[in-house]
VEXDREN-2710 file (C-alpha; in Angstrom, 1 decimal):
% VEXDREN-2710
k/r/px/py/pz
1/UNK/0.0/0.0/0.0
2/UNK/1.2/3.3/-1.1
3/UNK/2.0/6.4/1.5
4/UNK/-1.3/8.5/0.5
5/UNK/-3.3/5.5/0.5
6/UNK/-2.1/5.0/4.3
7/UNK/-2.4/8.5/5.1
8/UNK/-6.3/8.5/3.9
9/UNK/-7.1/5.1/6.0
10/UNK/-5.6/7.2/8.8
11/UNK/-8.2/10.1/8.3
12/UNK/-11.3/7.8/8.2
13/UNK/-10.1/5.9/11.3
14/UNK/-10.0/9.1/12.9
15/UNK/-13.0/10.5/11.7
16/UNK/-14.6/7.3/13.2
17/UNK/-13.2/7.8/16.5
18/UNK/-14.3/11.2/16.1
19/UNK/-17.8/10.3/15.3
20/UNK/-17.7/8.0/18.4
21/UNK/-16.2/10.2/20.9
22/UNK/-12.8/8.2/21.7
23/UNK/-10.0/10.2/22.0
24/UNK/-6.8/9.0/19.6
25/UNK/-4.1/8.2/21.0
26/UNK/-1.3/10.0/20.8
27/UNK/1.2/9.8/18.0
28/UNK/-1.0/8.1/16.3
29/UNK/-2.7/10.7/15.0
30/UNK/-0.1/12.1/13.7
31/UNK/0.8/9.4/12.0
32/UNK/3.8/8.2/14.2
33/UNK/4.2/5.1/15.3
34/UNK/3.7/4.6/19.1
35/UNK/7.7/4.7/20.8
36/UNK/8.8/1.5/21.9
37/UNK/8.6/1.0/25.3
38/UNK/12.1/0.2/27.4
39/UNK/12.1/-3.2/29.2
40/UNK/13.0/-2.9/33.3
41/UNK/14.2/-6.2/35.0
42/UNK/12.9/-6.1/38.3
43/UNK/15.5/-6.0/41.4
44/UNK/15.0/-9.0/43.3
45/UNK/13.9/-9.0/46.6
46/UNK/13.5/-11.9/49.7
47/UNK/10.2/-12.7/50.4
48/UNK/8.5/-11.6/53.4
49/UNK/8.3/-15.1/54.9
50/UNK/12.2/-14.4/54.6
51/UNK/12.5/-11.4/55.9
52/UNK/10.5/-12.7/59.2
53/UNK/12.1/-16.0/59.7
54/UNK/15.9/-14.5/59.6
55/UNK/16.0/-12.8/62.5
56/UNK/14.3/-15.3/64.7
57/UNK/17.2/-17.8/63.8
58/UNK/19.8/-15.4/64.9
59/UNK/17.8/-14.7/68.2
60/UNK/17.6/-18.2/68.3
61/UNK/20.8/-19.0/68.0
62/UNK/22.0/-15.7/70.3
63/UNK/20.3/-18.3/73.0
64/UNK/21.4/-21.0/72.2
65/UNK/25.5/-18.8/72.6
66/UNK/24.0/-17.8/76.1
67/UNK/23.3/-21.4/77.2
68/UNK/27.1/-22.4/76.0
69/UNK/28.1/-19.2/77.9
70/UNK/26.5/-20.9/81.3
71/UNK/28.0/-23.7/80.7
72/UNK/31.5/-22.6/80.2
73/UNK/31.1/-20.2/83.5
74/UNK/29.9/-23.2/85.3
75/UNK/33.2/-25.4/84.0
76/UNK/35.8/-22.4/84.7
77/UNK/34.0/-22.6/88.8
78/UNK/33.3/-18.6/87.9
79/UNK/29.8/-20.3/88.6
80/UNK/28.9/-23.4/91.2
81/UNK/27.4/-26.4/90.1
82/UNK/24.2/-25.7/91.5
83/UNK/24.7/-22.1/90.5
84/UNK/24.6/-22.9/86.6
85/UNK/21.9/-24.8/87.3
86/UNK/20.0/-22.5/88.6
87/UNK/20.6/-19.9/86.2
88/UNK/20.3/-22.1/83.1
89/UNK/16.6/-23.1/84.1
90/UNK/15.8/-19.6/84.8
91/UNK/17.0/-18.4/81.4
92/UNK/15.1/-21.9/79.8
93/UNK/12.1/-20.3/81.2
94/UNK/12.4/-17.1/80.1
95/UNK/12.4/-18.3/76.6
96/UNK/9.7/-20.0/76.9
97/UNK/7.5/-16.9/78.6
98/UNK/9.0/-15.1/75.3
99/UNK/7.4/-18.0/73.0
100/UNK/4.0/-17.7/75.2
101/UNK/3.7/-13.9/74.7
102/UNK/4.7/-13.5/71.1
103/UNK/1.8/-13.2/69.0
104/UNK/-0.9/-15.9/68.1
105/UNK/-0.4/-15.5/64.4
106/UNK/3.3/-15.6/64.4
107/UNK/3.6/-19.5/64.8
108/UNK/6.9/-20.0/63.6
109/UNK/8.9/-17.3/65.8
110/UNK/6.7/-18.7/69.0
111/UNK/7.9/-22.2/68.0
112/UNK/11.2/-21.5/67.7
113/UNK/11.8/-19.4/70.8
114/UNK/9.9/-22.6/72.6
115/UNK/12.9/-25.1/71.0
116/UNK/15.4/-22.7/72.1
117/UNK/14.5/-23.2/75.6
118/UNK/13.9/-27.0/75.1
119/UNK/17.7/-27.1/73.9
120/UNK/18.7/-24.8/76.6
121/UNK/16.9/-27.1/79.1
122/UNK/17.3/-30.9/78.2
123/UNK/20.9/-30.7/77.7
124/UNK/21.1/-28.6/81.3
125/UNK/19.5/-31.0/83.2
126/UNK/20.9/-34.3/81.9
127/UNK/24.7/-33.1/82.5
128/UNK/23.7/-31.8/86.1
129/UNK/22.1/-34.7/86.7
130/UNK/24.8/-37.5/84.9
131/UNK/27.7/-35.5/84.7
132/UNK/28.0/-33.4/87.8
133/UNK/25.6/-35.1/90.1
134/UNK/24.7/-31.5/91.1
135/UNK/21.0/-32.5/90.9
136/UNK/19.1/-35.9/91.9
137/UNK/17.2/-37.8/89.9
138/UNK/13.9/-36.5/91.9
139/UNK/14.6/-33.1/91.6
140/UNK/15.2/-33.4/87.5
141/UNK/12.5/-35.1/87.7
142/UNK/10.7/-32.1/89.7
143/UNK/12.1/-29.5/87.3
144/UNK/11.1/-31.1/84.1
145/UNK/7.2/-31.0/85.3
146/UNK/7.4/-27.8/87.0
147/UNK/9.0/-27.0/82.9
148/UNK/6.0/-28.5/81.4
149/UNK/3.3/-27.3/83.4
150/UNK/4.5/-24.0/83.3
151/UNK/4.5/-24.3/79.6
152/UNK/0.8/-25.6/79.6
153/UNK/-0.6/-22.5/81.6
154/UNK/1.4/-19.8/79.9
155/UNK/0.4/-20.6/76.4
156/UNK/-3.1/-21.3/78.2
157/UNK/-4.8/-17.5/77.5
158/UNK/-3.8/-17.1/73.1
159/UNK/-4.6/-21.2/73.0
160/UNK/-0.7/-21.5/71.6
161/UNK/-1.0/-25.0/70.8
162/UNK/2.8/-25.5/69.3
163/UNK/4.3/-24.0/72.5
164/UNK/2.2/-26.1/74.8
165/UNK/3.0/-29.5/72.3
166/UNK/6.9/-28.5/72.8
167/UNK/6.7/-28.2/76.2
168/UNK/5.0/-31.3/76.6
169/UNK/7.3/-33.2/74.3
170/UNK/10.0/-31.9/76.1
171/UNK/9.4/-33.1/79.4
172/UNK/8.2/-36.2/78.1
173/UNK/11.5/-36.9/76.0
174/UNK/14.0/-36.0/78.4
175/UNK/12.2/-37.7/81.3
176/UNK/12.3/-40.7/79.0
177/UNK/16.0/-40.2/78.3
178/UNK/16.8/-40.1/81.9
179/UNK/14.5/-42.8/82.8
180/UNK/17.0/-45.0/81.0
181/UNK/20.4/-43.4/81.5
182/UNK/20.1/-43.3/85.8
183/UNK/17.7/-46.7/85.7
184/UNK/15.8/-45.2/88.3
185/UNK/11.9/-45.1/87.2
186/UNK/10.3/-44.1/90.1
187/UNK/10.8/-40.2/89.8
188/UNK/10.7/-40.1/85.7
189/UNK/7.3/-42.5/86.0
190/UNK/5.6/-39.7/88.4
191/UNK/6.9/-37.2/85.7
192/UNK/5.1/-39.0/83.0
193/UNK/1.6/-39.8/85.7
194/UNK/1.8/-36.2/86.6
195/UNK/2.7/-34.7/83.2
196/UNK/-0.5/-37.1/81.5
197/UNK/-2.8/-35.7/84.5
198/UNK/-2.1/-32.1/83.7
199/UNK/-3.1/-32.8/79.7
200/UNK/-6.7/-34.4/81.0
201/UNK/-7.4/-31.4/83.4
202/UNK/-6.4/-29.4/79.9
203/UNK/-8.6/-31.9/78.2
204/UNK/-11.6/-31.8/80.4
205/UNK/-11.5/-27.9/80.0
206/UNK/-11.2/-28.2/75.7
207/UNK/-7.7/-27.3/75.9
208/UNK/-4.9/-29.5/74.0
209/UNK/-6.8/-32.0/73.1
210/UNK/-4.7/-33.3/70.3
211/UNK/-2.2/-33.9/72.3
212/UNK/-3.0/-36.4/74.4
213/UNK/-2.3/-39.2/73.3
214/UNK/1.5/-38.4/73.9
215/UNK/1.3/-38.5/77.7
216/UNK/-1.2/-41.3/77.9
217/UNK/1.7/-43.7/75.5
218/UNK/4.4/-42.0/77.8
219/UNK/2.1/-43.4/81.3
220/UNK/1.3/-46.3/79.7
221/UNK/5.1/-47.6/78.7
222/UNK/6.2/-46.1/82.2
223/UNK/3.4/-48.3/84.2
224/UNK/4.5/-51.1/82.4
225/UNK/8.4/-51.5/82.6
226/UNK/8.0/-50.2/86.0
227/UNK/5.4/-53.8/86.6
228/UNK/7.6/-56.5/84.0
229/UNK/10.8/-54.8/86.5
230/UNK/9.0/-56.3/89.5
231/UNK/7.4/-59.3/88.4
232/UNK/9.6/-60.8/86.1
233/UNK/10.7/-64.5/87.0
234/UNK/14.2/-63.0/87.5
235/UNK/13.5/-60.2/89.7
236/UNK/14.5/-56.4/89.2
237/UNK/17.7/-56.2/87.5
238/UNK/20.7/-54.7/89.4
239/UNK/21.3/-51.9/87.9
240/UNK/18.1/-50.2/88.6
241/UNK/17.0/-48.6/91.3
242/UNK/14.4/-50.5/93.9
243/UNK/11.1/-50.1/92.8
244/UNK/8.7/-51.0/96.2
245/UNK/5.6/-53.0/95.0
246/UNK/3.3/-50.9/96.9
247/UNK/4.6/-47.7/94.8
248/UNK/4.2/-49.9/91.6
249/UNK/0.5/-50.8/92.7
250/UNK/0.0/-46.4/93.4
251/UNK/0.9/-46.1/90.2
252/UNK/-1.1/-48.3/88.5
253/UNK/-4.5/-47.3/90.5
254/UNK/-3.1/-43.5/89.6
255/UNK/-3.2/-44.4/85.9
256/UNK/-6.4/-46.2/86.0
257/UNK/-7.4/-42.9/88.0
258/UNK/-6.5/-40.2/85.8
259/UNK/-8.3/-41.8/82.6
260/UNK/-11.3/-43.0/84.2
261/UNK/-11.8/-39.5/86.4
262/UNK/-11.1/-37.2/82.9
263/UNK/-13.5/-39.7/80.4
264/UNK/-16.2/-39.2/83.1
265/UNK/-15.9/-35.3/83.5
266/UNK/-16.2/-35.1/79.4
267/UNK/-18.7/-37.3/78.7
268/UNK/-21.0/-37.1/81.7
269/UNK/-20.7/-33.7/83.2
270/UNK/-19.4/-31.9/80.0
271/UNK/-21.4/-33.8/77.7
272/UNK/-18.8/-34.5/75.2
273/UNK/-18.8/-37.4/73.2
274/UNK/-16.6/-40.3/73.6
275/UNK/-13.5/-40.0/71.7
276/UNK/-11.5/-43.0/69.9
277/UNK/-8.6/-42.3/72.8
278/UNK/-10.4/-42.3/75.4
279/UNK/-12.0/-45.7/74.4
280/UNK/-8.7/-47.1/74.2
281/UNK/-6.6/-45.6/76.9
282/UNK/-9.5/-46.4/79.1
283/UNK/-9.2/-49.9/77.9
284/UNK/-5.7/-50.0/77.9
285/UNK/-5.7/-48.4/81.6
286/UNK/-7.7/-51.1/82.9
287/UNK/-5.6/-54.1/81.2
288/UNK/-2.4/-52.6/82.4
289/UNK/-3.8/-52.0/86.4
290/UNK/-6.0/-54.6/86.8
291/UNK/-3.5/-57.4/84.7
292/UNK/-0.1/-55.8/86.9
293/UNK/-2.3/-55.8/90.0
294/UNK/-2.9/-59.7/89.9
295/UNK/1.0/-60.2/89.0
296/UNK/1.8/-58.7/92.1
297/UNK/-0.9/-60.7/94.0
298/UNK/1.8/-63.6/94.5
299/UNK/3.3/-61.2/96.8
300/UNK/0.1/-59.9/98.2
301/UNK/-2.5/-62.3/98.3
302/UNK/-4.9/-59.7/99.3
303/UNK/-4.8/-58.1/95.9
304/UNK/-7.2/-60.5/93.9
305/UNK/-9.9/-60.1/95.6
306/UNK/-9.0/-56.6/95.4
307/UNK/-8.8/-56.4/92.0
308/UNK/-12.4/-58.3/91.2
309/UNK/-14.0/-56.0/93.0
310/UNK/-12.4/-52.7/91.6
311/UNK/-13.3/-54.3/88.7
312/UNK/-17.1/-55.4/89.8
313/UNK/-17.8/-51.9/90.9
314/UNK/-16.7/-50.0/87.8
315/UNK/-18.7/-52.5/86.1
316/UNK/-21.8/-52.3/87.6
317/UNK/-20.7/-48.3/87.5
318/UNK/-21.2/-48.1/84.0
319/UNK/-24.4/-50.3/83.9
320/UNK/-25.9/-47.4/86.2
321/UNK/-24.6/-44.9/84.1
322/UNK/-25.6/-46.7/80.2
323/UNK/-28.9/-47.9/82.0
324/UNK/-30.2/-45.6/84.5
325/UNK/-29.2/-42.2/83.1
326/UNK/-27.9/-42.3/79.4
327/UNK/-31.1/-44.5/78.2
328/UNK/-33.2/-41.9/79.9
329/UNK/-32.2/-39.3/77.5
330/UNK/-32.8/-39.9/73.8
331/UNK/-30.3/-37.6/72.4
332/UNK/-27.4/-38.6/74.6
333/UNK/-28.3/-42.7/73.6
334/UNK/-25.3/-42.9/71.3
335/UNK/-21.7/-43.8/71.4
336/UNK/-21.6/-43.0/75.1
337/UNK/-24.7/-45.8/75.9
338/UNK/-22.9/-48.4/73.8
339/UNK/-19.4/-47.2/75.3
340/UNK/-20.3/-47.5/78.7
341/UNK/-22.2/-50.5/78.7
342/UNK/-19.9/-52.8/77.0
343/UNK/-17.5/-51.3/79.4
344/UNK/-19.8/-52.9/81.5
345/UNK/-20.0/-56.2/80.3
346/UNK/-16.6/-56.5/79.7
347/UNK/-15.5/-55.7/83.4
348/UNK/-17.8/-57.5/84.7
349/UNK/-17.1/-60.7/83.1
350/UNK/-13.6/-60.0/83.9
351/UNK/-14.5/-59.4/87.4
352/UNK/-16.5/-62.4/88.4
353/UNK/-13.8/-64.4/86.2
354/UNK/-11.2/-63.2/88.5
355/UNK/-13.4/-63.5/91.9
356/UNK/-14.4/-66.9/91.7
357/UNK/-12.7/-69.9/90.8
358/UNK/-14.3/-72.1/87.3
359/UNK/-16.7/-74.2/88.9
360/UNK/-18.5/-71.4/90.7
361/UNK/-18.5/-69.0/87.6
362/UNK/-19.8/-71.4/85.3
363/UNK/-23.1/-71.6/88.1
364/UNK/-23.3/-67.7/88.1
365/UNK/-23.0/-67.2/84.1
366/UNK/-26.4/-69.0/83.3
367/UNK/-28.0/-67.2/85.6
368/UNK/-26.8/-63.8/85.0
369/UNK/-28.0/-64.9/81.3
370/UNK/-31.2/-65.3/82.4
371/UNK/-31.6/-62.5/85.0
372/UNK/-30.2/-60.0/81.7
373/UNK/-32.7/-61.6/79.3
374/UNK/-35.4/-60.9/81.5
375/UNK/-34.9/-57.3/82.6
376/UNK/-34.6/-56.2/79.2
377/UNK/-37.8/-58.3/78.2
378/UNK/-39.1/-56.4/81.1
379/UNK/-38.3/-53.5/80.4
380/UNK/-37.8/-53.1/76.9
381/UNK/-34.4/-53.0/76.4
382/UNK/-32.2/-55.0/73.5
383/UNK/-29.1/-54.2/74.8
384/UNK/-29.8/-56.1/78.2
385/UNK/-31.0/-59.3/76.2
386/UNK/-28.2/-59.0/73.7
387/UNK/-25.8/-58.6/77.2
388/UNK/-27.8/-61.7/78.2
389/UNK/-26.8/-63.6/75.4
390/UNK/-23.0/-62.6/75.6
391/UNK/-23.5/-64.1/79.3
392/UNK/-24.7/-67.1/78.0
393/UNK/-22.0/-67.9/74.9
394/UNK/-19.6/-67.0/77.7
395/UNK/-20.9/-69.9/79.9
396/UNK/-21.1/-72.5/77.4
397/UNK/-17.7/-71.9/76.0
398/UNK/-16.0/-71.7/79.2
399/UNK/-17.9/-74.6/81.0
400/UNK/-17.8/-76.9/77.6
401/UNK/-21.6/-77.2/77.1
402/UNK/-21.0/-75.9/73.5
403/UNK/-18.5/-78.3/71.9
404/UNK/-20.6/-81.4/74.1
405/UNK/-23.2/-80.9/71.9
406/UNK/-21.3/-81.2/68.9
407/UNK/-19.6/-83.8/70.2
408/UNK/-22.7/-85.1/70.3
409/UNK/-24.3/-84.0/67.2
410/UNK/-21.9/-84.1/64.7
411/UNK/-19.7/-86.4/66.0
412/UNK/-19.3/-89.7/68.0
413/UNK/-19.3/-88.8/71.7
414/UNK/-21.2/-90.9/74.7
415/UNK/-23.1/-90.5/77.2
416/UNK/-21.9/-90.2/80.2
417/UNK/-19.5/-87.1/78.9
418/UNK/-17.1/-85.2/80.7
419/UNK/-19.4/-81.7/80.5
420/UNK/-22.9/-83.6/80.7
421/UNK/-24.2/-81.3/83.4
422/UNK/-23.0/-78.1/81.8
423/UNK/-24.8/-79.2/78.5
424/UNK/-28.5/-79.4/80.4
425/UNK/-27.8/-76.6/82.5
426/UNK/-27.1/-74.7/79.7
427/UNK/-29.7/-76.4/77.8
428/UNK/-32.5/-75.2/80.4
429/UNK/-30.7/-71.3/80.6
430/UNK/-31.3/-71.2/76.2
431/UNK/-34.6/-72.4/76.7
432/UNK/-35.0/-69.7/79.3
433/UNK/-33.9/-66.9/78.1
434/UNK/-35.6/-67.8/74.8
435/UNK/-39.4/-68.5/76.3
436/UNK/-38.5/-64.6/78.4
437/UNK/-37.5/-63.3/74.5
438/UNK/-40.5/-64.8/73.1
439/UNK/-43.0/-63.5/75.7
440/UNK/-41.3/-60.0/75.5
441/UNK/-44.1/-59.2/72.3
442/UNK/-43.2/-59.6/69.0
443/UNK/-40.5/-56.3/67.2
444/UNK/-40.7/-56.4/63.6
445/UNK/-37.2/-54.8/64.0
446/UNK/-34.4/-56.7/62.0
447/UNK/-32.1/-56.4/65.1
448/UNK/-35.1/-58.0/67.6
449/UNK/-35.7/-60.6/64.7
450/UNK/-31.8/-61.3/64.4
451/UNK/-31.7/-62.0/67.9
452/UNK/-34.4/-64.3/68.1
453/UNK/-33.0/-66.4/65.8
454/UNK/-29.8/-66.0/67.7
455/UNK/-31.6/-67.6/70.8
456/UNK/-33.1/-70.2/68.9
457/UNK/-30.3/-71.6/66.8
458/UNK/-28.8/-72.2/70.4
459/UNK/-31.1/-73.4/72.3
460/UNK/-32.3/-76.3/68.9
461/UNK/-28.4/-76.7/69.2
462/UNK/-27.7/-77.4/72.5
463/UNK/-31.2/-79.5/72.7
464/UNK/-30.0/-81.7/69.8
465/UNK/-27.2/-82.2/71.3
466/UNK/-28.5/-83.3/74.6
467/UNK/-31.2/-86.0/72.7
468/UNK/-28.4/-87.2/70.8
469/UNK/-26.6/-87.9/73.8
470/UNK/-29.5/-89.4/75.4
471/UNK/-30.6/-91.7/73.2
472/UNK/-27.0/-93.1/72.2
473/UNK/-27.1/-93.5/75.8
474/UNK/-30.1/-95.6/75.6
475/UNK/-28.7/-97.5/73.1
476/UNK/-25.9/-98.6/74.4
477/UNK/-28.4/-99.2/77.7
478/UNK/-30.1/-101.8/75.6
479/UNK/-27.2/-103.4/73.4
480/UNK/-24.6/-102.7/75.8
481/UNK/-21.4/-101.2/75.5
482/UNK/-20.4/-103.0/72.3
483/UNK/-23.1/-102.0/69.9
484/UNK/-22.4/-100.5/66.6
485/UNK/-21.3/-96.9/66.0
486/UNK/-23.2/-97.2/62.5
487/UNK/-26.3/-97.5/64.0
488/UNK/-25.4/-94.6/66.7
489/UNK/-24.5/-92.4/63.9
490/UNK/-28.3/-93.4/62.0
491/UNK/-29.5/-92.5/65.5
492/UNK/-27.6/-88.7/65.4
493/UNK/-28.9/-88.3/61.7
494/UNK/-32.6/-89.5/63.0
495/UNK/-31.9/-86.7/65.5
496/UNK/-30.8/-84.0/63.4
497/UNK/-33.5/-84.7/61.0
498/UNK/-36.4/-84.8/63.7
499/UNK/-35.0/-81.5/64.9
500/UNK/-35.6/-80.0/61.2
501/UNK/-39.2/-81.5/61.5
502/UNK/-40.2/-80.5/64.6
503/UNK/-39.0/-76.9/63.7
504/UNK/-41.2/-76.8/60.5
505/UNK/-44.4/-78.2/62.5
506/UNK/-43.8/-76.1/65.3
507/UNK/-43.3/-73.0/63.4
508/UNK/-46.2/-73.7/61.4
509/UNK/-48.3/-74.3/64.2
510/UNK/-47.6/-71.1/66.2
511/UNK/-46.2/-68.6/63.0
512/UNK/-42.9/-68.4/64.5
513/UNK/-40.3/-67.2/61.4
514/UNK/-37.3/-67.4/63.6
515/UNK/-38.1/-71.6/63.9
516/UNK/-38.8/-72.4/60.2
517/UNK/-35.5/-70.2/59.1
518/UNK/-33.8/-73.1/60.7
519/UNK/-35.2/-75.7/59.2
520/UNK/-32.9/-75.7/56.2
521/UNK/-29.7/-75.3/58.3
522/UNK/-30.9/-78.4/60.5
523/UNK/-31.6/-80.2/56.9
524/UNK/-27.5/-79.0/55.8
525/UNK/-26.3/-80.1/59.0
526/UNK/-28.0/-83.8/58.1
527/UNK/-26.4/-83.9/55.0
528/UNK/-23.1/-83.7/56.2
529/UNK/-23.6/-86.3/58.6
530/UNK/-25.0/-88.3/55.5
531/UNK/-21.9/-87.7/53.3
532/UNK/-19.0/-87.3/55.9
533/UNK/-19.7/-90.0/58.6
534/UNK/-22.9/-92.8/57.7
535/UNK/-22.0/-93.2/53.9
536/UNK/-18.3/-94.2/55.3
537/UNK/-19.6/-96.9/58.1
538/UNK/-19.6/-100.5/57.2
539/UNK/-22.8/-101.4/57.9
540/UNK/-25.0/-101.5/55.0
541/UNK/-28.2/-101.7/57.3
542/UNK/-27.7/-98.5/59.1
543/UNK/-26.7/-96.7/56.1
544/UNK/-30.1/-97.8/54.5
545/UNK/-32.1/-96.5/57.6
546/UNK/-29.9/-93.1/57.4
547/UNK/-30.8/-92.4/53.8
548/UNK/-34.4/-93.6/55.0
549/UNK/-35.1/-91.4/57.6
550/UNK/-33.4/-88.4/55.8
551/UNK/-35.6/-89.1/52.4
552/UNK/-38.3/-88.9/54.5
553/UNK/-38.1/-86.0/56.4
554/UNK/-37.2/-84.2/53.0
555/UNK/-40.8/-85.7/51.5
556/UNK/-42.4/-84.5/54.7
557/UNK/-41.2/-81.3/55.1
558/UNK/-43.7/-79.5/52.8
559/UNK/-46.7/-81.4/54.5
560/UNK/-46.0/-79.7/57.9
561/UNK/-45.3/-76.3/56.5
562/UNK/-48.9/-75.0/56.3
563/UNK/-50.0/-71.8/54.7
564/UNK/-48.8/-69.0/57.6
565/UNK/-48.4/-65.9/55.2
566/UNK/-45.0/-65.9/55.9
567/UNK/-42.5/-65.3/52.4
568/UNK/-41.7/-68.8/50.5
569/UNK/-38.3/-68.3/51.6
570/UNK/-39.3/-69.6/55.4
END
């Protein structure tokens, strides 16, 4: 394009912007192109985080020169021993003070003024206390509490959870650290009990809650060595300090103490929920007190009985509390309910377990069964049946009434057995607690109908068990001692094949679902006697009458299952 040709499109595209009010920018106008404009490479800067971080390392490390100042006073004997000492935790504290009043928002200047008295202290107190014996083991051990208490309630009013967590880490760490150097645990394991009963009272007011967990693994560990030290087979080693076994027991009721007194202010009086930790250290606090208690019982006769009823009462403590206040009030039926009563049940199986010998808790566990089974038919209550039921498995594990009957059942045991008894009395507590669950009112609930069932697979269990034992019995009554095991085994299959009858007539009769949702199970369990134990006898006769008696209780089956308006699947 020629030069008047641009010089015309230059005067329409200015008439244009003319025409639309926009000014022209200048130059352009005129026909000059617009000057290029210089390119300016910026001066680099530090960032700000930069800028706010280097000065807090040199103050930091200014502290750290004092601390090495101390010590070299303290080494010259410008300074006593006890003298640096002094001084050192003085200036340790002051550091920390510094971390607790700098500002909320400025996290990383608090946390490293709060390391800078850890390293001032830690390193203080384990030379004073291993290198110049200027300080016992009890008074470290006084210091480094007094150090992380002090830390708690000074970063207490801006909530300064880093300065509080280093505090407690540091106490914790070089308690820990001395614990194993001096091999004397009795000081450093008050550090730790103390030290975890500080964080609850912090916990119990919302305060450094995350936390917690390090002092309750610190208490824990502590509790233990200090109990494996005692009772070991080979006695406390030399090297460590005595440990008297009625200090050991202290501290073991003191753990149990803290963690049970700071989950009951939160969830009761504070109405917090139960947390994960406190389910577990709870736990854990009972295994290690009640488990280190009955170790030192050999020493102490006087402890066991001691120890079940601890247990007892805190079990029948948290019934009260799951059943006489927390199922009162709808809202707060939740975690805590099912927390404290299978704390409940727990201790208190752990507690009868512990207070009487076998013989006499096998008699008390059928009858707790029943007495549980009943109150909550009474008054409404699944949790008590369901407790009930625990009772019971509990009863016929531990007295043998379980595996009798399918020593009977499924496989070839006689009658007289070694656990006979246990398998009626346990027998009669099923049918018990099942005629009190029946007569309770019908839930259409899954969780009523599941435990119905529940209660009726063991009871048709246990009672098949017992009949097979029986009538074996009988037969060996009449044919003596010698008579066939073929025929005994056609005699379990006749049993376990009545049992699947009587079920389907029986629930027919009175529409019960839980009865006929056994039947097939019953009819399983027949086959497998069928194909595992009569097909392999070596009587042809008794096989016949096997296959005979289960054929016919698969034709009759549908005869006694009459029209209940129950589903097909029944």
């Amino acid at each position: 394009m020629s030069q008047p040709e641009l010089e015309a499109l230059e005067r329409r595209i200015a008439r244009i912007e003319k025409a639309l009010g926009l000014a022209p920018i200048a130059g352009q106008a005129a026909g000059l192109p617009p000057a290029p404009t210089p390119s300016v490479r910026p001066v680099p800067d530090l960032p700000g985080a930069t800028h706010a971080l280097v000065p807090v390392v040199g103050r930091a490390l200014l502290g750290l020169a004092g601390a090495y100042l101390l010590r070299a006073l303290t080494e010259a004997g410008t300074l006593t021993h006890r003298g640096g000492v002094g001084i050192g935790i003085v200036y340790a504290v002051l550091w920390l003070v510094w971390a607790a009043r700098t500002p909320a928002a400025q996290k990383l200047e608090a946390a490293l003024h709060s390391l800078t008295s850890v390293l001032v202290l830690a390193p203080l107190l384990w030379e004073a206390t291993l290198r110049f014996h200027a300080i016992s083991t009890w008074s470290a051990g006084a210091i480094l509490l007094s150090f992380t208490v002090f830390g708690l309630a000074v970063s207490w009013r801006k909530d300064l959870l880093i300065v509080a967590t280093i505090a407690t880490l540091a106490g914790l760490g070089t308690a820990a650290a001395l614990l194993v150097a001096t091999h004397d645990v009795l000081p450093f394991t008050g550090v730790f009990l103390a030290i975890a009963a500080a964080v609850e009272v912090s916990a119990c007011l919302d305060h450094w809650l995350s936390e917690r967990w390090l002092a309750a693994t610190a208490a824990d560990l502590a509790v233990l060595l200090a109990t494996w030290l005692v009772t070991n087979e080979r006695g406390l080693p030399p090297a460590y300090a005595p440990i008297p076994p009625s200090w050991l027991l202290a501290a073991q009721m003191a753990l149990l103490g803290i963690y049970l007194s700071s989950t009951i202010v939160r969830t009761l009086f504070r109405g917090s929920t139960f947390t994960t930790f406190e389910i577990a250290q709870c736990a854990v606090a009972f295994l290690i007190s009640v488990s280190g208690g009955l170790r030192l019982s050999s020493e102490y006769p006087r402890l066991e009985p001691a120890m079940a009823v601890l247990t007892l009462g805190c079990g029948a403590a948290c019934y009260a509390v799951s059943f006489l206040r927390l199922h009162r009030d709808a809202s707060r039926r939740g975690r805590n309910f099912y927390t404290y009563s299978t704390f409940g049940i727990l201790l208190a199986v752990v507690g009868i377990r512990i207070a009487l010998a076998r013989g006499a808790a096998e008699a008390v566990w059928p009858a707790l069964a029943v007495a549980c089974v009943w109150a909550g038919a009474h008054y409404g209550r699944l949790t008590l049946q369901v407790h009930g039921a625990i009772y019971l498995l509990v009863a016929l594990i531990s007295s043998g009434a379980f595996l009798q009957a399918a020593a009977f059942v499924a496989g070839s045991g006689s009658w007289p057995a070694e656990n006979d008894v246990a398998l009626v009395v346990g027998t009669v507590a099923a049918g018990l607690c099942y005629i009190l669950t029946a007569r309770s009112g019908g839930h259409a609930e899954w969780n009523f109908q599941a435990f119905r069932l529940a209660m009726v697979a063991t009871l048709a269990w246990l009672a098949a068990g017992l009949a097979a034992g029986l009538i074996t019995a009988a037969s060996h009554g009449i044919f003596g001692q010698s008579a066939s095991d073929p025929y005994c085994a056609t005699l379990r299959t006749t049993v376990v094949a009545g049992a699947a009858l009587l079920l389907a007539w029986a629930g027919s009769r009175w529409n019960v679902a839980e009865f006929l949702r056994l039947i097939y199970p019953a009819m399983v369990l027949g086959a497998y006697r069928l194909l595992m134990v009569d097909l392999r006898g070596d009587r042809t006769t008794a096989l016949f009458l096997s296959l005979a008696v289960y054929g016919g209780a698969l034709m009759a089956l549908p005869k006694l299952r009459r029209a209940t308006g129950l589903p097909r699947h029944y």
